[in-house]
N, C-alpha and C positions, 0 to 999 in steps of 0.2 A: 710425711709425703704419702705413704699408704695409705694413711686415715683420709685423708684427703681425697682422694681416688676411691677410696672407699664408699667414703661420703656421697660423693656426686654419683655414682655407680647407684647405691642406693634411691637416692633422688630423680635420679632418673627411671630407674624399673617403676617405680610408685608413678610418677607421672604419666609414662608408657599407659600403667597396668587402667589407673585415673580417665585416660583420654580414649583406652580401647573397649573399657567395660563401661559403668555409670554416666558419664558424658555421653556418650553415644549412646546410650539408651532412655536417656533423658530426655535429648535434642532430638532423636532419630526413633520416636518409641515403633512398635510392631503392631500389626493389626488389633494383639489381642489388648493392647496398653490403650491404643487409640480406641477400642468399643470400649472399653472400662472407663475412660474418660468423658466420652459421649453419653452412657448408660448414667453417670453421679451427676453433669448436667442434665441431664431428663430428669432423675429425680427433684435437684435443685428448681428447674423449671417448672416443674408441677408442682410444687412447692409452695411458689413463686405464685402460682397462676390460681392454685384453693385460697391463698391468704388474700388476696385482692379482691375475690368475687367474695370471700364470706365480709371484707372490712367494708366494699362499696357495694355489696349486695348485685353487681353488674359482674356480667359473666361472659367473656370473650367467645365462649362456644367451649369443648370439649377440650380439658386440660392436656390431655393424652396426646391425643390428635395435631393438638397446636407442636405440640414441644415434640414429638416425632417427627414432626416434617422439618422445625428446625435443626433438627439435628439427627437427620435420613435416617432414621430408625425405624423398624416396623416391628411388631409384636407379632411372636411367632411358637407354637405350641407352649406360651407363658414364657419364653425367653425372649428377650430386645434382641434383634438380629439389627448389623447395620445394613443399610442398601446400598454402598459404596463399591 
């Protein structure tokens, strides 16, 4: 019976601890999670935007430029600042 109570006592603090820490930070990230994920798509996007104009030789306009505006970012003393 104790083990029992035990058990579920335990099972539940881990779920608690599951649902207050990692999940919510996952779901709910922070400004600084949200520009770090912003900042690895810009990379990915410029990325993205050199292998096209070197494979079709055509060139959208400035790689930077494009993929900051999708993704409100501005360049700022060499750091990605967001404009959010």
């Amino acid at each position: 019976m104790i083990g029992r109570v035990l058990t579920i006592a335990i099972l539940l603090a881990a779920g608690y601890w599951y649902w207050t820490g990692p999940y919510q930070k996952q779901h709910n990230p922070d400004s600084k999670q949200q520009l770090q994920r912003a900042i690895e798509g810009m990379r990915e996007c410029i990325r993205g935007k050199n292998y096209k104009a070197g494979a079709t030789g055509v060139s959208e306009g400035n790689a930077e430029e494009i993929c900051a505006e999708k993704f409100n970012l501005y360049l700022y003393e060499g750091e990605w600042r967001s404009s959010q």
